[in-house]
C-alpha positions as CSV (number, residue, x, y, z in Angstrom):
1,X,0.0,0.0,0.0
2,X,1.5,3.4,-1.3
3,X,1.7,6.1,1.1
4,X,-1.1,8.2,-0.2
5,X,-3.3,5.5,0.0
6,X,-2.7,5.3,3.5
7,X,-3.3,8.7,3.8
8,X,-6.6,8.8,2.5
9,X,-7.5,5.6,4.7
10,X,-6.5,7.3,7.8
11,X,-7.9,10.7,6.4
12,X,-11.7,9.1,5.4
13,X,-10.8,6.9,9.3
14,X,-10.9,10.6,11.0
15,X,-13.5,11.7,9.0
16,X,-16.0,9.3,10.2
17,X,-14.5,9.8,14.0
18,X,-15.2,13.5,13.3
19,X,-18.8,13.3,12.1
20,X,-19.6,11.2,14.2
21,X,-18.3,13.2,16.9
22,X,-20.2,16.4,15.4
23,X,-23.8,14.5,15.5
24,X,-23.1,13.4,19.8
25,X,-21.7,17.3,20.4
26,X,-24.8,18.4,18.7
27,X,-27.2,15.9,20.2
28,X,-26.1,17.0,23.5
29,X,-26.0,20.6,23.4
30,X,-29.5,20.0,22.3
31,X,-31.0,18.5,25.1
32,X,-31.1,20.9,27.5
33,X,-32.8,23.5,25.1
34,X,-35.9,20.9,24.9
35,X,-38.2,20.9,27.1
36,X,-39.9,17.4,28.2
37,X,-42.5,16.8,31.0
38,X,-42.6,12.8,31.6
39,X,-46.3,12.7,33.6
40,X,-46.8,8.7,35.0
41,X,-49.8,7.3,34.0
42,X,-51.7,6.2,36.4
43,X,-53.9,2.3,36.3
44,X,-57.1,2.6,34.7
45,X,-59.6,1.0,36.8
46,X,-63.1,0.3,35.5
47,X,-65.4,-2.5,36.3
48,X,-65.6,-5.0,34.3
49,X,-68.1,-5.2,31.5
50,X,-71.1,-6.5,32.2
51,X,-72.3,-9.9,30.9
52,X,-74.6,-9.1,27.3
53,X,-78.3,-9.2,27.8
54,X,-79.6,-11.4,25.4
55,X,-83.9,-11.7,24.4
56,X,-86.2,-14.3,25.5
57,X,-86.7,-17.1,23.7
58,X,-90.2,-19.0,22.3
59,X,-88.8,-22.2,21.7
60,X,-92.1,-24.4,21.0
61,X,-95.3,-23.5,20.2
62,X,-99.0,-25.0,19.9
63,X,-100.7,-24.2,17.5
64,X,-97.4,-22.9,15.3
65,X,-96.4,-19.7,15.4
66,X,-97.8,-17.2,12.7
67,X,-100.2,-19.9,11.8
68,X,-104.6,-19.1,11.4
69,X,-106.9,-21.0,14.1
70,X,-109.8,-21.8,13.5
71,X,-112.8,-23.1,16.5
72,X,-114.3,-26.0,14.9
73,X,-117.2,-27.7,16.3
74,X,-117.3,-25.2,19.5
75,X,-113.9,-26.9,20.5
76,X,-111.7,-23.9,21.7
77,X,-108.5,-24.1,21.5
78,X,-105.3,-23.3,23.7
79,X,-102.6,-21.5,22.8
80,X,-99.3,-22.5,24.4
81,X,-95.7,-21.3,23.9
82,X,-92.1,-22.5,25.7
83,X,-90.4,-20.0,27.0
84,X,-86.8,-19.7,27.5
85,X,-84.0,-17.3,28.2
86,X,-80.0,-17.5,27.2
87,X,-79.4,-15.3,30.7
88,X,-80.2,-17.5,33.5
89,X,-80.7,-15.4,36.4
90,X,-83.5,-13.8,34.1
91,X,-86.8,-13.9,36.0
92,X,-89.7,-13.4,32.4
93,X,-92.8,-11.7,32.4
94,X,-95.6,-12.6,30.1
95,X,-98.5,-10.7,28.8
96,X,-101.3,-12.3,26.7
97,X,-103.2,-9.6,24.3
98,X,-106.0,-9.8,21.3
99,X,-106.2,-7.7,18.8
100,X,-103.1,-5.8,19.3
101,X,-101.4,-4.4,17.4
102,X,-102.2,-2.0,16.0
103,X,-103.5,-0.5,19.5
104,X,-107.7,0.0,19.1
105,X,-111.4,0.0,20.3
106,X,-110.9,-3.9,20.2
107,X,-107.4,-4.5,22.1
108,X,-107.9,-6.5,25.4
109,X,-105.3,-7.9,27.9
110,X,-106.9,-11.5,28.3
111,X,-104.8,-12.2,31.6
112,X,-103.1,-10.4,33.9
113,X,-99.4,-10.3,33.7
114,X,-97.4,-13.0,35.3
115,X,-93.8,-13.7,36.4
116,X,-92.1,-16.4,35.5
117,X,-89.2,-16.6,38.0
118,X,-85.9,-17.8,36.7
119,X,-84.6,-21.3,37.3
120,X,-82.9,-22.5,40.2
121,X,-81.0,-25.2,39.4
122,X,-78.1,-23.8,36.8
123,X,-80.1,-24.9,34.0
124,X,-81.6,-22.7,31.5
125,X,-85.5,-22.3,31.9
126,X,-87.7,-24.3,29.9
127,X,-91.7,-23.4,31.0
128,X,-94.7,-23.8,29.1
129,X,-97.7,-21.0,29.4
130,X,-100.6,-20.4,27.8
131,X,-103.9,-19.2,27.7
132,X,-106.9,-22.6,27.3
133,X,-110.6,-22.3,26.4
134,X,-110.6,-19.2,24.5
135,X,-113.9,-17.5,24.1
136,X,-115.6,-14.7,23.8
137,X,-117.9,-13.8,27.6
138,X,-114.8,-15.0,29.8
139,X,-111.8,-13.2,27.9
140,X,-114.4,-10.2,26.8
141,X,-112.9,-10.7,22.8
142,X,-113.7,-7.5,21.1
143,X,-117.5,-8.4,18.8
144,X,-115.1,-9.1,15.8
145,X,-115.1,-12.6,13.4
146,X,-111.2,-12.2,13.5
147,X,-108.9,-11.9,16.1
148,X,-104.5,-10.9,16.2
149,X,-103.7,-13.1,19.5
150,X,-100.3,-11.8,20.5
151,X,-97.8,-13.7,23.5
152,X,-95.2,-11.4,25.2
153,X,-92.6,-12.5,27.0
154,X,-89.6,-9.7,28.7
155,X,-86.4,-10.0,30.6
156,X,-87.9,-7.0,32.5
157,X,-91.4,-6.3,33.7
158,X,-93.5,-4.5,31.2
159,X,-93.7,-0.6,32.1
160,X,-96.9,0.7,31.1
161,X,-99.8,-2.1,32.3
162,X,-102.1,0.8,31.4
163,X,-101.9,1.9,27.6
164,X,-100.9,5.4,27.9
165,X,-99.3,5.2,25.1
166,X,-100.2,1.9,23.7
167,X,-97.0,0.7,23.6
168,X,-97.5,-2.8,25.3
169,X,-94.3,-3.8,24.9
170,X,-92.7,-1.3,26.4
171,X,-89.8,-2.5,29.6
172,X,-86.7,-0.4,30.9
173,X,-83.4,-1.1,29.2
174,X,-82.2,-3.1,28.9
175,X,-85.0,-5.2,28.8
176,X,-85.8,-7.1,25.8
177,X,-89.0,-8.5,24.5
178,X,-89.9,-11.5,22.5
179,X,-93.3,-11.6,21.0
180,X,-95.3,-14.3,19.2
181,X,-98.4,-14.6,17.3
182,X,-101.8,-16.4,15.7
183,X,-104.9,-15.1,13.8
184,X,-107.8,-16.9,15.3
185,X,-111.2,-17.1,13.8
186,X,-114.0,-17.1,16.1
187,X,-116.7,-14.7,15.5
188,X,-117.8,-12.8,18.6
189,X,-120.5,-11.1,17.5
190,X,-119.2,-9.4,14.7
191,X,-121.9,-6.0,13.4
């Protein structure tokens, strides 16, 4: 290796050493002209989320669901549903109504609301209700031929028993409500 060469090695060598020593003088007489603030952060606590609220459930029905009735031969039918519910500290309320909805003249509440309190034993509820011997004096049917028969079943009770605003399904949040229903055909005196 020639002397120059040498030169130039040890030259570029210092060069680097320089620059490098350029960017750490710089670095530092730059740090106490920033200003910086560390704050700690402090844990955030919440509770923890609570578990989703999930609708009641109509898992059987007699007659089906959705499905027109007909009182042949002055047999009266009953109309029976399963309830269920995925939450199982849920106690379910149940409201039987005719002719609803839309809310008129002819809506009626055929039995008073009930509670079906939530089961005991770790399992999810299974419980059959229903309304039997549907006619027109003892459930005071509305003097129609045709009637909307409408099952309600909530996670919470119902909030307006009286139609104020004839919202029958109405419950507090975060209550849900599962409804079912049947057309029946039994003419109560229709004008």
């Amino acid at each position: 290796m020639t002397a120059s060469a040498r030169f130039f090695r040890l030259a570029r060598s210092l060069l680097v050493l320089l620059q490098s020593f350029v960017r750490t003088a710089f670095v530092l007489l730059l740090v106490p002209h920033i200003s910086a603030c560390v704050l700690p952060i402090a844990p955030d606590f919440q509770d923890p989320p609570a578990s989703e609220n999930f609708a009641p459930i109509i898992t059987d029905s007699s007659p089906a669901l959705g499905s027109i009735v007909t009182a042949i031969g002055g047999v009266l039918p009953t109309f029976r549903v399963t309830i269920s519910d995925p939450n199982l500290g849920d106690d379910l309320h149940v409201r039987w109504l005719a002719d609803y909805p839309m809310y008129s003249v002819n809506t009626r509440t055929l039995v008073n609301d009930f509670l079906v309190p939530h089961s005991t034993n770790g399992q999810p509820l299974k419980q059959d209700v229903s309304v039997t011997n549907l006619d027109c004096v003892t459930y005071n049917l509305a003097p129609i031929a045709q009637h909307q028969l409408m099952v309600m079943v909530a996670d919470r009770p119902f909030t307006n028993p009286i139609p104020q605003n004839h919202n029958f399904a109405s419950v507090d949040a975060p209550g849900l409500v599962t409804v079912g229903s049947w057309v029946f055909n039994l003419d109560c005196g229709s004008p």
